[in-house]
Structure formats: structure tokens, C-alpha cells
VEXLOSE-431214 format. One line per field, with one value per residue (C-alpha): residue number from 1; x, y, z. Coordinates in steps of 0.2 Angstrom, whole numbers, padded with zeros to 4 digits. Layout:
k (NUM|...) $
c1 (X|...) $
c2 (Y|...) $
c3 (Z|...) $
//
This chain:
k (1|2|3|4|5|6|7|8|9|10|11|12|13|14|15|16|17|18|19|20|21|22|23|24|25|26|27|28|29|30|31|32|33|34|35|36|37|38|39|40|41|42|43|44|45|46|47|48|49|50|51|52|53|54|55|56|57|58|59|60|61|62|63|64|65|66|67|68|69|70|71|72|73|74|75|76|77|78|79|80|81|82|83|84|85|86|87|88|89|90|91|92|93|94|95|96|97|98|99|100|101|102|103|104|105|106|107|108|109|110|111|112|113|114|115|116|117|118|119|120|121|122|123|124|125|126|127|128|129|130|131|132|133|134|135|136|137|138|139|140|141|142|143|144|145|146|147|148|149|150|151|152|153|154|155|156|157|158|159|160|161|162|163|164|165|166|167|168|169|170|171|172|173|174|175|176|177|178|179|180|181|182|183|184|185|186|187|188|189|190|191|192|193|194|195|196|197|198|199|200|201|202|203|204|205|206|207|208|209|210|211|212|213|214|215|216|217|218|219|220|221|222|223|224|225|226|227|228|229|230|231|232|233|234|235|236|237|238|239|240|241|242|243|244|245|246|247|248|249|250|251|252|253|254|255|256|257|258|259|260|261|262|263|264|265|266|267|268|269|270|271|272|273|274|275|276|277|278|279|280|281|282|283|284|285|286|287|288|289|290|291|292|293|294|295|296|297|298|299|300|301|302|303|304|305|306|307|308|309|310|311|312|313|314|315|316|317|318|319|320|321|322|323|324|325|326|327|328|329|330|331|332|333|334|335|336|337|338|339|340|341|342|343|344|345|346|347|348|349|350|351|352|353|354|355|356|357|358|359|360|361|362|363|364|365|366|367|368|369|370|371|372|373|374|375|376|377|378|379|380|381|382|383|384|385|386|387|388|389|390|391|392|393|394|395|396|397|398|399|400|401|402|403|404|405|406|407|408|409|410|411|412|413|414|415|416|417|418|419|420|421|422|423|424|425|426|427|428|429|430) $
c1 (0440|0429|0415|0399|0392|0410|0414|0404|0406|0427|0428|0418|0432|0446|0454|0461|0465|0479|0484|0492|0485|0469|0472|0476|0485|0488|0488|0472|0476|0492|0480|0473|0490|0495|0482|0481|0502|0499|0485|0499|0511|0502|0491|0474|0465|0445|0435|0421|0432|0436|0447|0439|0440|0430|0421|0419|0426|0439|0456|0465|0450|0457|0455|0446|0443|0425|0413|0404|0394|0388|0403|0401|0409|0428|0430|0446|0450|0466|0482|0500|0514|0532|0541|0530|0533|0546|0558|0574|0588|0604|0615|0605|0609|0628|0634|0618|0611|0600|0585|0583|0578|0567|0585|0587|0568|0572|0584|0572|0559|0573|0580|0560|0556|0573|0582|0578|0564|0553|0538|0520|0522|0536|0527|0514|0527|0533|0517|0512|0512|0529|0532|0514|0521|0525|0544|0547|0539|0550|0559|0547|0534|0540|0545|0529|0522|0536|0532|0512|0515|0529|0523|0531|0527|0543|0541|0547|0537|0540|0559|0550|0537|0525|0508|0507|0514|0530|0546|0542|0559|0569|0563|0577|0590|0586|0586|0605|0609|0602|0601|0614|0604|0606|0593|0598|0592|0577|0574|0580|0568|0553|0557|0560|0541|0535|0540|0535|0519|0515|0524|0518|0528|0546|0538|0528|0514|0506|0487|0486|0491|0475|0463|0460|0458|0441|0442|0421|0419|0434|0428|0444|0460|0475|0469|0487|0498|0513|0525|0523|0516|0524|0531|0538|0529|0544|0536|0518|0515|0500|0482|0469|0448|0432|0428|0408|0397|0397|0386|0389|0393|0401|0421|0435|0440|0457|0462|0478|0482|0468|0467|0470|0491|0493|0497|0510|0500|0483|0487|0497|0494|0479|0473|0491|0502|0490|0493|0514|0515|0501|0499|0480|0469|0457|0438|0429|0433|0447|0462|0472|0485|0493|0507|0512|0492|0491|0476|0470|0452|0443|0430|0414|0398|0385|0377|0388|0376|0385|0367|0365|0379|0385|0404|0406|0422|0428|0440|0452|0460|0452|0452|0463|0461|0479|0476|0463|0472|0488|0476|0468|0488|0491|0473|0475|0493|0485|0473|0486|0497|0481|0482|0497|0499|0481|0478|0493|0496|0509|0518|0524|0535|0547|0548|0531|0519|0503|0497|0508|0500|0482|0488|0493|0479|0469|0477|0475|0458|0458|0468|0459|0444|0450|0456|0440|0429|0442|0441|0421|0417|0427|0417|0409|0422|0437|0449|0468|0469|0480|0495|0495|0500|0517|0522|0513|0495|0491|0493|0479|0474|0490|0508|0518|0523|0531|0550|0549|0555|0560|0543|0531|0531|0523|0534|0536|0527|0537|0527|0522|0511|0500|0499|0483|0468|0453|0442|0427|0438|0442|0425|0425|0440|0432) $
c2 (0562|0557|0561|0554|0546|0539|0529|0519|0511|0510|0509|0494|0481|0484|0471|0470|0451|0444|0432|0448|0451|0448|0432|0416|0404|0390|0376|0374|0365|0373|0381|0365|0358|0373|0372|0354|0356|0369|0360|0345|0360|0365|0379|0382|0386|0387|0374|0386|0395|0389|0397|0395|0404|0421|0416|0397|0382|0395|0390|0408|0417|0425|0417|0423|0416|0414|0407|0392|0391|0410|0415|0427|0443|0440|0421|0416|0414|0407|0407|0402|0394|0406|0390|0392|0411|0415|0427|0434|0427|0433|0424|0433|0451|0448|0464|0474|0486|0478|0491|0484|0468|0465|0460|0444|0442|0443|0429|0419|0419|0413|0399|0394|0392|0382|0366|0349|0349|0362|0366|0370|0387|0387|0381|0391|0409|0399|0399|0417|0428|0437|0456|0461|0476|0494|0494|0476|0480|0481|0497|0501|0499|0509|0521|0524|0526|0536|0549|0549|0555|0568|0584|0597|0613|0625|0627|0612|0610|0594|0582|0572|0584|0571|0563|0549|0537|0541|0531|0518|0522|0522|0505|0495|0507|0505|0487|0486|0499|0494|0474|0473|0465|0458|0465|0457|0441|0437|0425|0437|0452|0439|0436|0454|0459|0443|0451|0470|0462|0449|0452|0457|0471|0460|0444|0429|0425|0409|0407|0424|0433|0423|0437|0448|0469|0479|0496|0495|0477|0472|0461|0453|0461|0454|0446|0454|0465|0453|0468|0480|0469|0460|0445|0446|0435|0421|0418|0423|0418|0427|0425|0433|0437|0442|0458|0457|0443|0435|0426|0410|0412|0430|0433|0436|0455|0462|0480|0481|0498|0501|0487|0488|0487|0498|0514|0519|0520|0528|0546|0545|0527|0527|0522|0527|0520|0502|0502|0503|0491|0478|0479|0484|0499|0495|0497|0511|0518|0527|0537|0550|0564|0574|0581|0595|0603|0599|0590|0576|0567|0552|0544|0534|0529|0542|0536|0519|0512|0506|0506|0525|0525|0541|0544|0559|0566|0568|0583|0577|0595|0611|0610|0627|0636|0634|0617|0614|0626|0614|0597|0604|0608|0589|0583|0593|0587|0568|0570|0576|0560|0547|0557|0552|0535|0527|0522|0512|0495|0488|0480|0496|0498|0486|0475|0478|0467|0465|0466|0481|0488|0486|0491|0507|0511|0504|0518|0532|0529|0528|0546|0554|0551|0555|0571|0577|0574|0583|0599|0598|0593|0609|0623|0628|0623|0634|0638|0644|0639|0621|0632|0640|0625|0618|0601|0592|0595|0578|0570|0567|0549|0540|0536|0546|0566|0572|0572|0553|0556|0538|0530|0538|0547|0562|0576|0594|0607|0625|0641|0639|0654|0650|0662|0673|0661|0658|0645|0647|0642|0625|0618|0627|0617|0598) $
c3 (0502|0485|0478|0484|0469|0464|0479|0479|0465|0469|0487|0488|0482|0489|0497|0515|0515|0529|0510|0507|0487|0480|0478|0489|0489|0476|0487|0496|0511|0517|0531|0535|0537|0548|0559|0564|0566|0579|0589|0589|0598|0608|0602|0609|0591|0596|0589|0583|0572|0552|0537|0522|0506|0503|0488|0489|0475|0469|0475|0470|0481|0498|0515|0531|0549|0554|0566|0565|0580|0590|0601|0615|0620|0628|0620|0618|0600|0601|0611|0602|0614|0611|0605|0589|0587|0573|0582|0580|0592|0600|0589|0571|0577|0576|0571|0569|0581|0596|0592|0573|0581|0564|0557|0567|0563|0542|0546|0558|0544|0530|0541|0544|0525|0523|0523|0526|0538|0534|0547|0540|0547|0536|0521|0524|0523|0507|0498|0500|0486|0481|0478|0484|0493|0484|0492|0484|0466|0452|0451|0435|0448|0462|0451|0442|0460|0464|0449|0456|0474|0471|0471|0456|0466|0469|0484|0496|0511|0520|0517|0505|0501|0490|0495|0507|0508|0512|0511|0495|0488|0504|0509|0502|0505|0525|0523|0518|0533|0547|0543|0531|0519|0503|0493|0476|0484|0479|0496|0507|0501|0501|0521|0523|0515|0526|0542|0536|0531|0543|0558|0577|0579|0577|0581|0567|0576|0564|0562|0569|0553|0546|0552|0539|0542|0546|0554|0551|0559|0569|0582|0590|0600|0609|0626|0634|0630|0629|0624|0636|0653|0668|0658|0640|0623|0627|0642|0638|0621|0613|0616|0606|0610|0603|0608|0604|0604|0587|0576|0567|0549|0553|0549|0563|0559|0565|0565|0561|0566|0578|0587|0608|0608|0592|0604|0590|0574|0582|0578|0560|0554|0539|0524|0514|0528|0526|0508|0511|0525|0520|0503|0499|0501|0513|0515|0524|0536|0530|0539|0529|0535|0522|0533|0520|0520|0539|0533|0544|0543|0542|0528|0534|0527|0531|0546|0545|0532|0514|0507|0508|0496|0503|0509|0524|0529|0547|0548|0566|0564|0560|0540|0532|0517|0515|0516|0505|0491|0492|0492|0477|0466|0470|0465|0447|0446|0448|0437|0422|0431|0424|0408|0405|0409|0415|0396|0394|0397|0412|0398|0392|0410|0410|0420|0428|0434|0430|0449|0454|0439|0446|0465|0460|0451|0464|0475|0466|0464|0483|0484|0469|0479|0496|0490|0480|0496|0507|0498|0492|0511|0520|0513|0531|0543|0537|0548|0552|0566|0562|0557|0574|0582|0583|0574|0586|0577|0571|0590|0599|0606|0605|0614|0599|0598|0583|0591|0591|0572|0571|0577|0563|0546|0549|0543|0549|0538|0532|0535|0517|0510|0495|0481|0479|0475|0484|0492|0481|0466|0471|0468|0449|0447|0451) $
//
């Protein structure tokens, strides 16, 4: 989705960091605290593994899990006992539907960063950084993001009909429905991004939530499946495993929405949905399905080498000229969208932060790019075929079909017929 020579000066940096920003925390030993806490607990941590900052002797640098010693393929990283597990309870889903479980969880993460005798766990959910996902900017924020991915065509073609992703302004909205939630408290929004960001499906895993994301190098997955298997996480716990052998000196990698339980998220879960639920715009590889286009392809380093400096789009669905036409009205409309407001300064939108400022810049950087590769890589593979197929086009390899509305945010496409305008004008037009 970008253009060769300009990705690789962008799509080098972003961040995918469990600290959940670009910076860490600003107390160094709150991890060191943690960790020792949960060996005292019962928690098997393995003794060849250390959290240390990305870049050394700066204390606002991100932290990552790595080896120390070589570990070999199927070594257990870690296992953490249920009692320690931050989890809603019966007596926290008074009055709210049993399937929101993530309610009760909200309140679990509240009561653990409160009162009198606060667990380092706790203080560990208390010294992450605030506001560091798009649904809990400041309304400037998600606004300005807001403006960005909706699209101005007449013609409506999906329920939201905008770019991915989807959902930034409805975020809020479905907290006070389904948790009853008071969103004009501050505390209570920062437990609700805590569980939206951190969380194991409904459950706050600690140390776990460490491992930063890689699609390209993850090396780690659960050792069970403790959600779907013979005996539920409150008896199980959760263990986790490398998956390769690793050298000392090389950082733990998750995948957070690849990873060996994440059967929801494999067909429609990408680089857009990351950026909503985690915060950053991750590195290569990249996912990205724009349901409107009935677009859907992947980004990857030619030949899975950074150093050619050379970006290649996998198209998942047979690519459409209908497709690329739309793709290329929302990459025009993007570009006048930077024309308008990229020269500003964040202090001109009130109440704006200077981070939310930078991660949505950050993003369209990410979009603008993905989009320009799509449409300059399709030339030769053409086809119609995608809008022959019924709303199930995107599914392919995981446990989702597009009926399970509720479970993704793929959304189904009009028969939508482009005006006159043909292929070979798109590339005139980057």
C-alpha cells in the first residue's frame, strides 16, 4: 500500500510496544517490582529472560522482554497462577449482560489500582501512560481522526462507510450501554483502555502484557489454550512458550492478533484494527481490508529483507477495478485532508494533545502509503471476480463468517457502480 521509495523511510519507526505509546514509563523499577512480586506468588517467570529498556540509560524509552542466555524451541517462558489474573467476578456484572464480561473486568482493573494496599500489578496498571488509544483522545482528537477516515462520496456504500478503522467515535457510546459506565470519569476511562489494550480476551494477564508485538519476528504463543480447552484459565492459569530456538540478546515477540488462540482476528484483524485497539501502527508486515473496495492484501518486505528497501503487496482477494477506482477517490480525498490540516500545529485543536497529534499523523502516513501501493501494485491482476461473491469474501483461514456481525468490523458492501474512469488513470493521478 505505499510507494517503494517512501516506506522505508516511514514505516521503519513505528512503534508496537506492550508500554502502550512510544514512551515508557517514568518509573524505572515498577517492572522489577512486578516481577520479583509475582515469583513470591507463585509465578514461574524463566530466569533467562529480562525487561530492559529499548534504548539503554533513557528512562522514558519503551520496554521489551529478552533473552539472556539461548533458549530452545518449546521453552516455557512463563506460566502465571489464576489468583494473580485481574478478572471480572460475579458480584461486578450486577446488572449488566453476562456476555459483556469485559464490564466486571473495567471494575476488576479499578478496584486493583485502588485503596489502601495496592499490589505492584496494580502499580504497574497505574503507571501506564493515559489516553494513548484513538477512542479515549480528546474529542478534538477523535474528531480530527474522525474528519480523516470519512469518506464525502454521495454514494454510501458500507454503515459507516469511511476508511478503517472503524468504530473510534462509537467507542464511548458502547461503554455506557453495555457497562454502564461513567465515561466522564477519568479513572474509570483509564481501566476501560487498560482492559481494551492489555487484556487477554476479558482477562489481565501481568508480565504477560510485557511482550511487545511483531507479525515479522514473533517467536512466543500460549502453551494452552485456556479459553477454549478441558479446564477453564481459573483453574489453568496461563502459560506461555517460545516457538523457535532463540539466541541470547534477541527480544520475546508476541503477535497479538496472529498469534495460536487469536482464531477471531485472522481474517479481518490488521494494521487499522492494531492502531484502534493497541494504540500504534505496527511494523511490516502489515494487514489491511477496506470493506467498502472489497480490497484485502498484505505488505511485506520484498523477499522478507528490510535492507532491499523495497515494500510488495500481497493481494488475499482478487484485486477489482472497482476497487482500485474507490481506493484511489479516498487517496485524493486524503491528500486534500494533509492540505488542510498537516501544517498546523496540535495547539490550534483544542484540547489536543501533542501525542494524539503525532499518532494520527503517524497513521496517515501508514494509510497514504498503503493505499498508493495497493493501486500502483494491481495493474496486472485485475479482476471482477470479488463482487461475485457474497459478504463472506474476506474469510478465509479463521473461525468468523460475516453473520457473526458482533465478533468483527467488516462491513457489508452495496452493489456500488463507479462512474466512467478507467484503470490506466489512476497511476497519472499519483
Amino acid at each position: 500500500m505505499l510507494i517503494r521509495l517512501i516506506i522505508s523511510a516511514a514505516i521503519a519507526f513505528y512503534p508496537c510496544y506492550a508500554d502502550g505509546s512510544s514512551g515508557g514509563s517514568n518509573h524505572p523499577d515498577v517492572s522489577d517490582v512486578l516481577i520479583e512480586w509475582l515469583r513470591a506468588n507463585g509465578t514461574y517467570i524463566n530466569e533467562k529472560l529480562e525487561v530492559k529498556r529499548l534504548v539503554p540509560n533513557d528512562p522514558l524509552s519503551p520496554r521489551g522482554v529478552f533473552a539472556t542466555e539461548d533458549m530452545d524451541a518449546g521453552e516455557t517462558l512463563c506460566s502465571i497462577p489464576s489468583k494473580l489474573i485481574v478478572k471480572s467476578r460475579k458480584e461486578l456484572m450486577e446488572g449488566i449482560r453476562p456476555a459483556n464480561t469485559h464490564c466486571g473486568t473495567i471494575k476488576a482493573v479499578m478496584e486493583a489500582m485502588s485503596g489502601d494496599d495496592i499490589t505492584p500489578y496494580g502499580q504497574y496498571l497505574l503507571h501506564q501512560p493515559k489516553g494513548y488509544l484513538p477512542a479515549f483522545w480528546s474529542e478534538a482528537g477523535r474528531d480530527l481522526l474522525a474528519e480523516m477516515l470519512k469518506s464525502t462520496r454521495s454514494e454510501q456504500l458500507t454503515e459507516y462507510d469511511e476508511l478503517p478503522p472503524h468504530g473510534v467515535q462509537e467507542s464511548l457510546d458502547d461503554l455506557k450501554e453495555d457497562c454502564d459506565g461513567d465515561v466522564d470519569d477519568p479513572f474509570y476511562l483509564q481501566a476501560a483502555m487498560l482492559v481494551n489494550a492489555r487484556a487477554d480476551y476479558e482477562y489481565m494477564i501481568p508480565f504477560y502484557d510485557m511482550f511487545n508485538h511483531h507479525n515479522g519476528k514473533y517467536n512466543m504463543n500460549h502453551k494452552f489454550d485456556p479459553y477454549k480447552g478441558k479446564d477453564p484459565i481459573e483453574n489453568t492459569g496461563a502459560g506461555f512458550v517460545t516457538t523457535k530456538s532463540i539466541k541470547a540478546g534477541d527480544e520475546l515477540y508476541n503477535s497479538y492478533n496472529r498469534c495460536n488462540i487469536c482464531y477471531e482476528n485472522y481474517d479481518w484483524h490488521g494494521t487499522p484494527e492494531m492502531f484502534i485497539q493497541f494504540g500504534f501502527v505496527e511494523t511490516l508486515p502489515q494487514r489491511w481490508l477496506f470493506d467498502f473496495a472489497r480490497v484485502k492484501f498484505e505488505l511485506d518486505w520484498k523477499d522478507d529483507d528490510e535492507t532491499t528497501g523495497e515494500v510488495v503487496v500481497d493481494f488475499l482477494v482478487p484485486p477489482s477495478e472497482k476497487g482500485m477506482l474507490l481506493l484511489q477517490e479516498e487517496l485524493t480525498r486524503l491528500k486534500s485532508f494533509s492540505t488542510m490540516h498537516r501544517r498546523k500545529s496540535y495547539k490550534e485543536y483544542e484540547g489536543m494533545s501533542k501525542y494524539e497529534w503525532e499518532s494520527l499523523w503517524q497513521y496517515y502516513d501508514a494509510l497514504h502509503d498503503a493505499l498508493t501501493n495497493a493501486i500502483v501494485q494491481s495493474d496486472a491482476t485485475l479482476s471482477d471476480e470479488v463482487w461475485e461473491l457474497g459478504d463472506n469474501w474476506w474469510v478465509k483461514d479463521g473461525s468468523l463468517n460475516a453473520s457473526q456481525e458482533d465478533e468483527h468490523y467488516v462491513l457489508p458492501t452495496d452493489n456500488y457502480v463507479h462512474p466512467t474512469q478507467s484503470h490506466e488513470t489512476l497511476n497519472d493521478e499519483l
